[in-house]
N, CA, C and O atoms as a printed pandas DataFrame, in Angstrom:
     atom_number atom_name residue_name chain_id  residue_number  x_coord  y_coord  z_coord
0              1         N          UNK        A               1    9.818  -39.450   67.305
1              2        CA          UNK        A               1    8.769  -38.934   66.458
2              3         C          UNK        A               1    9.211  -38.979   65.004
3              4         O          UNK        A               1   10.367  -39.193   64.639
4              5         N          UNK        A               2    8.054  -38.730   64.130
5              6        CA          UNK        A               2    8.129  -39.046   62.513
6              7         C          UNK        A               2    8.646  -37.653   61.789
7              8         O          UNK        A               2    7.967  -36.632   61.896
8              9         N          UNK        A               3    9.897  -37.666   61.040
9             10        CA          UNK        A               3   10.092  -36.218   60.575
10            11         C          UNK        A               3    9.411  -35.949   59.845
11            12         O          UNK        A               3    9.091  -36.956   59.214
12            13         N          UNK        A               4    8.760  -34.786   59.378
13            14        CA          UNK        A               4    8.278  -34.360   58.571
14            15         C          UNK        A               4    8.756  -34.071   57.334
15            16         O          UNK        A               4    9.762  -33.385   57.157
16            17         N          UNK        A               5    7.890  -34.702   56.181
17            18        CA          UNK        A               5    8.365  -34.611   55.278
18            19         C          UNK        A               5    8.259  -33.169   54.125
19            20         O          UNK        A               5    7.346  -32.348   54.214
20            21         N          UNK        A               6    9.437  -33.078   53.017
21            22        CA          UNK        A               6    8.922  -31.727   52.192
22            23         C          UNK        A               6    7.520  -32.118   51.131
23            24         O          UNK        A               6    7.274  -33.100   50.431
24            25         N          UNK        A               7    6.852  -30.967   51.377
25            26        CA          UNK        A               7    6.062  -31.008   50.588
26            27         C          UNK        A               7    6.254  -31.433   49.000
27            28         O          UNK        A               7    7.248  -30.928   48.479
28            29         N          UNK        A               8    5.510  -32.221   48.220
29            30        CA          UNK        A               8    5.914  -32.507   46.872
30            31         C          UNK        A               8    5.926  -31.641   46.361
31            32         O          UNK        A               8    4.965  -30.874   46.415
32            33         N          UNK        A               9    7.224  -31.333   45.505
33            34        CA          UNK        A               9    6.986  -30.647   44.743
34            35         C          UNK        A               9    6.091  -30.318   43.344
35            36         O          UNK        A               9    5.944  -31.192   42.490
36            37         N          UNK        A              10    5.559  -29.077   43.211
37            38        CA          UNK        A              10    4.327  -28.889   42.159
38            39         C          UNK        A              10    5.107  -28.978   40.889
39            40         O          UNK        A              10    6.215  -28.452   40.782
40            41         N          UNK        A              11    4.534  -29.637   39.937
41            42        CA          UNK        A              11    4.587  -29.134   38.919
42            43         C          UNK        A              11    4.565  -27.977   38.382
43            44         O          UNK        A              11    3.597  -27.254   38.615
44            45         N          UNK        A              12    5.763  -27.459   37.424
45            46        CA          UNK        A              12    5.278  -26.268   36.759
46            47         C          UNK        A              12    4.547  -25.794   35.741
47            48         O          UNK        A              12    4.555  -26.374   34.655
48            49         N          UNK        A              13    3.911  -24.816   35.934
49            50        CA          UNK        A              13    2.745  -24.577   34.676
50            51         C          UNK        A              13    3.847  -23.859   33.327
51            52         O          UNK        A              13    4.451  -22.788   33.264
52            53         N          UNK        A              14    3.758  -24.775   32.577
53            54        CA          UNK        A              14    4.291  -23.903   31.383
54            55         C          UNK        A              14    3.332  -22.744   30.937
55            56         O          UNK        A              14    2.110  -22.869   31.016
56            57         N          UNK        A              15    3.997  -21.508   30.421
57            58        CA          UNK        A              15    2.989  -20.350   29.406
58            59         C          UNK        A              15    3.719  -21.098   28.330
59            60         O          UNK        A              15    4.827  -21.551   28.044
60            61         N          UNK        A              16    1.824  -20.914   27.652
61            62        CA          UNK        A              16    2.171  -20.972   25.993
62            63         C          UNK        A              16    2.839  -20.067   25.348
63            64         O          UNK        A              16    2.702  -18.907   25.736
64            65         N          UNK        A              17    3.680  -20.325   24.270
65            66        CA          UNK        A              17    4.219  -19.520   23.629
66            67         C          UNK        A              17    3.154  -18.365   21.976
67            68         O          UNK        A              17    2.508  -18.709   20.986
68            69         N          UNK        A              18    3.566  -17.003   22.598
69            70        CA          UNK        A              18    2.813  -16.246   22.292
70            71         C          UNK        A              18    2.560  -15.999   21.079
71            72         O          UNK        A              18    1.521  -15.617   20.539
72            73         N          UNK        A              19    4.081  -16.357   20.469
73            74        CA          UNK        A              19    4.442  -16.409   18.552
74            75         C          UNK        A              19    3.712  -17.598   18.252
75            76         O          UNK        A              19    3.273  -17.605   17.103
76            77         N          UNK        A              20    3.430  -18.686   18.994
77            78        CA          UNK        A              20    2.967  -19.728   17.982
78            79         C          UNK        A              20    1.581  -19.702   18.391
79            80         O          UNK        A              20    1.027  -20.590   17.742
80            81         N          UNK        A              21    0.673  -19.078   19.208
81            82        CA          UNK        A              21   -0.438  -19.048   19.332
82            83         C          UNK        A              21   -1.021  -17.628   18.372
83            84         O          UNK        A              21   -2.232  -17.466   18.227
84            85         N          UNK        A              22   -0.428  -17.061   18.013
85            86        CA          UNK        A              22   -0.191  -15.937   17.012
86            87         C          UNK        A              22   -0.193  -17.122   15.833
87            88         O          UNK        A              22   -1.329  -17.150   15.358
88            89         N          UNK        A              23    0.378  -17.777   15.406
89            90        CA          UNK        A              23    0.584  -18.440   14.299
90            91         C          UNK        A              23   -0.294  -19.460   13.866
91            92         O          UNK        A              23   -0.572  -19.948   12.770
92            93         N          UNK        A              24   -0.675  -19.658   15.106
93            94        CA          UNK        A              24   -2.099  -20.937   15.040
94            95         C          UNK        A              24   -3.541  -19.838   15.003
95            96         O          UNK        A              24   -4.472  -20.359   14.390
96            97         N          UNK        A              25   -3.772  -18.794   15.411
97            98        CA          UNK        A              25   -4.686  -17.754   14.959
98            99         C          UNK        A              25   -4.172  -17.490   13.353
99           100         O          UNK        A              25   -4.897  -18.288   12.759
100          101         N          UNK        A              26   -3.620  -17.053   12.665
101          102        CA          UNK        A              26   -3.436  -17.052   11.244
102          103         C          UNK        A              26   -3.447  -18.152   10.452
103          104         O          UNK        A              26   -3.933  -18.085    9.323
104          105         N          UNK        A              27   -2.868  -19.398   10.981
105          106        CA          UNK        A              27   -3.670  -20.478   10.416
106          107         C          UNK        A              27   -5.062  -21.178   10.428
107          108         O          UNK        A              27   -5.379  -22.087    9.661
108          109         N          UNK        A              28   -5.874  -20.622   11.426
109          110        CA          UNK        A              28   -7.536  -20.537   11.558
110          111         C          UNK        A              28   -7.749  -19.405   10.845
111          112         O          UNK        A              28   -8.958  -19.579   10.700
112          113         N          UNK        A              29   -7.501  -18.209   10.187
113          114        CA          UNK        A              29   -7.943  -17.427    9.546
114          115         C          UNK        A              29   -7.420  -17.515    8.314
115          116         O          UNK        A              29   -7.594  -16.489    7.657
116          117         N          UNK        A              30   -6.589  -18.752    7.528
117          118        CA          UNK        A              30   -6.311  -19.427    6.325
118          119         C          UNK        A              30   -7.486  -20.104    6.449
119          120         O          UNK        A              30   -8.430  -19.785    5.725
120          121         N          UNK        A              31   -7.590  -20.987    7.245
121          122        CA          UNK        A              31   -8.673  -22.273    6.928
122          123         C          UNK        A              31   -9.723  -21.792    6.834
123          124         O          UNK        A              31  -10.591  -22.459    6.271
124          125         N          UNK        A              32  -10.072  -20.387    7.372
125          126        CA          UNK        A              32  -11.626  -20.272    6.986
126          127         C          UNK        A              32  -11.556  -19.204    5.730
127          128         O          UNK        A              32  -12.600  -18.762    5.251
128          129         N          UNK        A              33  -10.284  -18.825    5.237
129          130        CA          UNK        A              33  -10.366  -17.896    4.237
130          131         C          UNK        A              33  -10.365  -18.917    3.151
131          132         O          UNK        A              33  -10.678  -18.476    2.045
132          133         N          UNK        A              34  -10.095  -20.119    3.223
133          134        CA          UNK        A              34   -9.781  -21.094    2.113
134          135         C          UNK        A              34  -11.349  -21.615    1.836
135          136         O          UNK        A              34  -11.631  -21.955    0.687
136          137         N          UNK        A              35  -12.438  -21.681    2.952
137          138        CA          UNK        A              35  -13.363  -22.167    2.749
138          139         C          UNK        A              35  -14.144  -21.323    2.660
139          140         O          UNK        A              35  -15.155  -21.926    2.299
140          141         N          UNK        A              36  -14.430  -20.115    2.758
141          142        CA          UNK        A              36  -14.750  -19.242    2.278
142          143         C          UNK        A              36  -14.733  -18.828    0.511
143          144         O          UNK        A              36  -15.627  -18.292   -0.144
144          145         N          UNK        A              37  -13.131  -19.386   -0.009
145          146        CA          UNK        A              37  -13.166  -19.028   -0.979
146          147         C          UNK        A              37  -13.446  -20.218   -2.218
147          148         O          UNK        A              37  -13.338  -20.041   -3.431
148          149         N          UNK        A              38  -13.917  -21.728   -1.353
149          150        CA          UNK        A              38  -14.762  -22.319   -2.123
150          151         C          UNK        A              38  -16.023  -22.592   -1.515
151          152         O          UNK        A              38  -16.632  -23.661   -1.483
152          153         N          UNK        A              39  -16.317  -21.541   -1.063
153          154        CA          UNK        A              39  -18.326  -21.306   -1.298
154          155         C          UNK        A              39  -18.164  -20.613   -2.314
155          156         O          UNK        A              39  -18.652  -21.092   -3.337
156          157         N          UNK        A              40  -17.630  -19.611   -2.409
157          158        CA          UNK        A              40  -17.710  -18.414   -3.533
158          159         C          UNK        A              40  -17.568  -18.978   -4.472
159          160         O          UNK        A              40  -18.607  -19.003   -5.132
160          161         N          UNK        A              41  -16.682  -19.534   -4.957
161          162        CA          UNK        A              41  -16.517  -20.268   -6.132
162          163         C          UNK        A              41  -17.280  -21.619   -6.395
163          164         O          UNK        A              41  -17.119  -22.042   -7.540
164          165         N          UNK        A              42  -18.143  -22.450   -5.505
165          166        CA          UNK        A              42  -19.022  -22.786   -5.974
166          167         C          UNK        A              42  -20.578  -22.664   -6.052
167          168         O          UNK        A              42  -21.376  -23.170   -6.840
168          169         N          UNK        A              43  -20.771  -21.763   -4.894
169          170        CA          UNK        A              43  -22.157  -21.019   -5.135
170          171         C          UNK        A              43  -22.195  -19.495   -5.737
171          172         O          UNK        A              43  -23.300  -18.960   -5.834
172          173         N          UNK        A              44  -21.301  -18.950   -6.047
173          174        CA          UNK        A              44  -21.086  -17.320   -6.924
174          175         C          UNK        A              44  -21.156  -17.306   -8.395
175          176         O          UNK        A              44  -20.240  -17.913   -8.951
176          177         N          UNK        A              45  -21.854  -16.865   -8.993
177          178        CA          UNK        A              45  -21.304  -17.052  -10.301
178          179         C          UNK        A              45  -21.348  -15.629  -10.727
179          180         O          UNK        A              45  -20.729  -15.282  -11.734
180          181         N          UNK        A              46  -22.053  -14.770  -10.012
181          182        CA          UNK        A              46  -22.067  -13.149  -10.868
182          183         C          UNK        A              46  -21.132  -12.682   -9.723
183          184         O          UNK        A              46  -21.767  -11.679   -9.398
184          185         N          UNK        A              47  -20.308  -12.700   -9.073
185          186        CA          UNK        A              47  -19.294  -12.170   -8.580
186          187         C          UNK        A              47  -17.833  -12.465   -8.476
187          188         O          UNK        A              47  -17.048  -12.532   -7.530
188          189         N          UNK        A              48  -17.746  -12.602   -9.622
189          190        CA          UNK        A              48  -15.866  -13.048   -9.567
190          191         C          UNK        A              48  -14.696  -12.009   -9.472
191          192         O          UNK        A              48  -13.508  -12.281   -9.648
192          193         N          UNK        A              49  -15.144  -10.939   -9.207
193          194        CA          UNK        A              49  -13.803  -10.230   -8.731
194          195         C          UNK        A              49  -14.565   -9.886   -7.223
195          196         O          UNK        A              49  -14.588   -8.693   -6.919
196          197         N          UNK        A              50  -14.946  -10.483   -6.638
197          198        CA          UNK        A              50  -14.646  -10.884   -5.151
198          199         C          UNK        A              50  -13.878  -12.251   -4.878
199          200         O          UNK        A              50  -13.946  -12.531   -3.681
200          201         N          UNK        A              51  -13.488  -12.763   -5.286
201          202        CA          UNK        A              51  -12.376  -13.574   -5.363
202          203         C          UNK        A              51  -10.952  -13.692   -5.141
203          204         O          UNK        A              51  -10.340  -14.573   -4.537
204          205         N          UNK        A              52  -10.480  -12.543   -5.796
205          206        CA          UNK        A              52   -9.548  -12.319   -5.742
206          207         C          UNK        A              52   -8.673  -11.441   -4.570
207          208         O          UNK        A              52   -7.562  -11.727   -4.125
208          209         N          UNK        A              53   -9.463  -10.379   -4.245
209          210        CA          UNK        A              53   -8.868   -9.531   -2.948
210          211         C          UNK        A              53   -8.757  -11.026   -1.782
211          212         O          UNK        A              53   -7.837  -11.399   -1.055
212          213         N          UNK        A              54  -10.156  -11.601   -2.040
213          214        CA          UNK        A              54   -9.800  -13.030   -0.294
214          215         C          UNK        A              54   -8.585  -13.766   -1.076
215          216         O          UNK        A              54   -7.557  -13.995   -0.439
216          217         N          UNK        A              55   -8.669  -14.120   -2.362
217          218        CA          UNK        A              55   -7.298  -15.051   -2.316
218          219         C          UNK        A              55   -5.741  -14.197   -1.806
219          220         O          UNK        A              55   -4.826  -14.642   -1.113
220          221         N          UNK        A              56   -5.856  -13.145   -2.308
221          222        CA          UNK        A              56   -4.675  -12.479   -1.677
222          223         C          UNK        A              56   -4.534  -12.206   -0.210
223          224         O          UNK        A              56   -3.431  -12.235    0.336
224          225         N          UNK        A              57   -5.469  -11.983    0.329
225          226        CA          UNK        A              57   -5.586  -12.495    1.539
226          227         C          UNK        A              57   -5.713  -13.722    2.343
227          228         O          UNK        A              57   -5.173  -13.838    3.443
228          229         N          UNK        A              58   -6.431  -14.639    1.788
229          230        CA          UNK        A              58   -5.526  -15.822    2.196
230          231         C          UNK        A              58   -3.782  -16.418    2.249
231          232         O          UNK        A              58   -3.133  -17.170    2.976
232          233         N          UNK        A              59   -3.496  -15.484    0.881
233          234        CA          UNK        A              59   -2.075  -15.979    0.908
234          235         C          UNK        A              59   -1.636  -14.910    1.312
235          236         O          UNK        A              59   -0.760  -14.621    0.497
236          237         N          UNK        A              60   -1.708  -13.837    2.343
237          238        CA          UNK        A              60   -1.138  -13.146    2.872
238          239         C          UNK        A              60   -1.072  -13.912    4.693
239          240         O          UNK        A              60   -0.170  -13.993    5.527
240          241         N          UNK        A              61   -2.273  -14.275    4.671
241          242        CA          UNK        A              61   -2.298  -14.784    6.439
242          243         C          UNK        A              61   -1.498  -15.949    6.378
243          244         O          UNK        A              61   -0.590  -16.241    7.156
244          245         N          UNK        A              62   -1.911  -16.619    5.367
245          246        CA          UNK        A              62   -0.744  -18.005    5.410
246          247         C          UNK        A              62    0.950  -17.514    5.748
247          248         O          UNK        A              62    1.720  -17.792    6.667
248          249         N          UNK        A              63    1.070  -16.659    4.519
249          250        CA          UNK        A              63    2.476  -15.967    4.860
250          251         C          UNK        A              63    3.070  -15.684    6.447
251          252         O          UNK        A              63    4.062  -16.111    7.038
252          253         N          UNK        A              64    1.686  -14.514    6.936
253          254        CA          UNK        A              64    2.295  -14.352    8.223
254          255         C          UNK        A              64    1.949  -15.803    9.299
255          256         O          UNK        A              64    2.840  -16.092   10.098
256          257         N          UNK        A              65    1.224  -16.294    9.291
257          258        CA          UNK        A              65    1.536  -17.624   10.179
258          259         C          UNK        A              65    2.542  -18.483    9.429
259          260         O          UNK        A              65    2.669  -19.489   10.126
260          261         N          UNK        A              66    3.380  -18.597    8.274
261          262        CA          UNK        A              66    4.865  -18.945    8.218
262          263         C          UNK        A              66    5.986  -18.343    8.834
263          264         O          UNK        A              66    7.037  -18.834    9.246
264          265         N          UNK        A              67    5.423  -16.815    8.810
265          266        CA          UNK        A              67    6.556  -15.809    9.041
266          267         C          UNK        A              67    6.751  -15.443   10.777
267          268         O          UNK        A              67    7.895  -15.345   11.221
268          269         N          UNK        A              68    5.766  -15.289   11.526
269          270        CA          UNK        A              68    5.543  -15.399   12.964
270          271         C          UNK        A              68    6.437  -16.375   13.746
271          272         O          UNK        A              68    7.111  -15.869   14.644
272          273         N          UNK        A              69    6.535  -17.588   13.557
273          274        CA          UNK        A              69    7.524  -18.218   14.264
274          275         C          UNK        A              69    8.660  -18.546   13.948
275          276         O          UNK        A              69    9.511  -19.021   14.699
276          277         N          UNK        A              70    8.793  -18.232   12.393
277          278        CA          UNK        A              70   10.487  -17.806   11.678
278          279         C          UNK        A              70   11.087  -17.026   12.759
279          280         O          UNK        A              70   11.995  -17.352   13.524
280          281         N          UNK        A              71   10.208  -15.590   12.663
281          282        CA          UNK        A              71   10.497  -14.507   13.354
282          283         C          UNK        A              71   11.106  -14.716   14.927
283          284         O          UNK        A              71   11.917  -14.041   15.561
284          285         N          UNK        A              72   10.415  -15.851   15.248
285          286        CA          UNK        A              72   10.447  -15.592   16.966
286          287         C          UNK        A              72   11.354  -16.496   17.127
287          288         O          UNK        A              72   12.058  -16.365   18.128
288          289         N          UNK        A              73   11.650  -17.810   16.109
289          290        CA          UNK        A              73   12.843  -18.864   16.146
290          291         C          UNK        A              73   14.286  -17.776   16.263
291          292         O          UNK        A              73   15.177  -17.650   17.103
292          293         N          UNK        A              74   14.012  -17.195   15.131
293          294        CA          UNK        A              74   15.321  -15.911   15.091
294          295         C          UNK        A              74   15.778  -15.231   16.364
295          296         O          UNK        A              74   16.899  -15.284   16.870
296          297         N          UNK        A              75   14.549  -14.487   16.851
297          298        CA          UNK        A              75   15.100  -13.489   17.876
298          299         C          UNK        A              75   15.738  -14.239   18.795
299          300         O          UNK        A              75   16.940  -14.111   19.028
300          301         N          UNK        A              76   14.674  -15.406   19.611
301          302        CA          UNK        A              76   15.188  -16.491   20.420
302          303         C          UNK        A              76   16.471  -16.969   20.424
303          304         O          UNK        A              76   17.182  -17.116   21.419
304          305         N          UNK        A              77   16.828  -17.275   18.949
305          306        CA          UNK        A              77   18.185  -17.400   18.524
306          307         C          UNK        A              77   19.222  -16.191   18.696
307          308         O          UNK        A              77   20.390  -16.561   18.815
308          309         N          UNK        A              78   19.056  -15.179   18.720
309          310        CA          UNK        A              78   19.580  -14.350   18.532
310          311         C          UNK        A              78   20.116  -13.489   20.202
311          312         O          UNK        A              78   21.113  -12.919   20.647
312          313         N          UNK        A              79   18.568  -13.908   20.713
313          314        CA          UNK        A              79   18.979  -13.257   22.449
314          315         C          UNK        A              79   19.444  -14.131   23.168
315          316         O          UNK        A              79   19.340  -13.920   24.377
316          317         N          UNK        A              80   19.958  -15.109   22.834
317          318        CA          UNK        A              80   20.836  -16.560   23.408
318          319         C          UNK        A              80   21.788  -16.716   22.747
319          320         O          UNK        A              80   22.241  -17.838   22.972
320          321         N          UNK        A              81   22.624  -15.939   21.695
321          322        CA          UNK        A              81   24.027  -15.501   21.631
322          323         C          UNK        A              81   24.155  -16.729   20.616
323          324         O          UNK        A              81   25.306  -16.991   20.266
324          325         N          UNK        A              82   23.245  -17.423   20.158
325          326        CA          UNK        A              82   23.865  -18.410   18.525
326          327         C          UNK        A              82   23.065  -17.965   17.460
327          328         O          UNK        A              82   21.871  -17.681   17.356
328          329         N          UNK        A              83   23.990  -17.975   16.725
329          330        CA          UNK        A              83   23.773  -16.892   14.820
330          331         C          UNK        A              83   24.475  -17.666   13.893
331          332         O          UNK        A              83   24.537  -17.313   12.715
């Protein structure tokens, strides 16, 4: 008789990583703070200090989607014993 063979093995499902899907959400909330802040600036003309709080907020989300996977490169680095 025919031995039976092992089942193939499955592929494994990778999880996405949570810092960079964190980081790709703050870079969709740059891109729409960026386009946001040229409607304003080209359809606004009696409101220019609304401008300014979104630009600081744009360059605050940009920041943290730079800073998010700095962060998680580090720890990673750090809970695997190279510094």
């Amino acid at each position: 008789m025919l031995e039976a063979r092992d089942p193939a093995p499955r592929p494994l499902r990778s999880q996405p990583d949570p810092a960079m899907a964190v980081g790709v959400l703050f870079l969709g909330l740059t891109a729409v703070g960026l386009l946001l802040e040229g409607v304003l600036a080209v359809y606004s003309y009696a409101t220019p200090g609304a401008a300014r709080p979104l630009f600081y907020g744009v360059i605050a989300t940009f920041a943290v989607a730079l800073g998010v996977p700095l962060l998680a490169a580090a720890a990673r680095a750090l809970r695997r014993g190279g510094g």
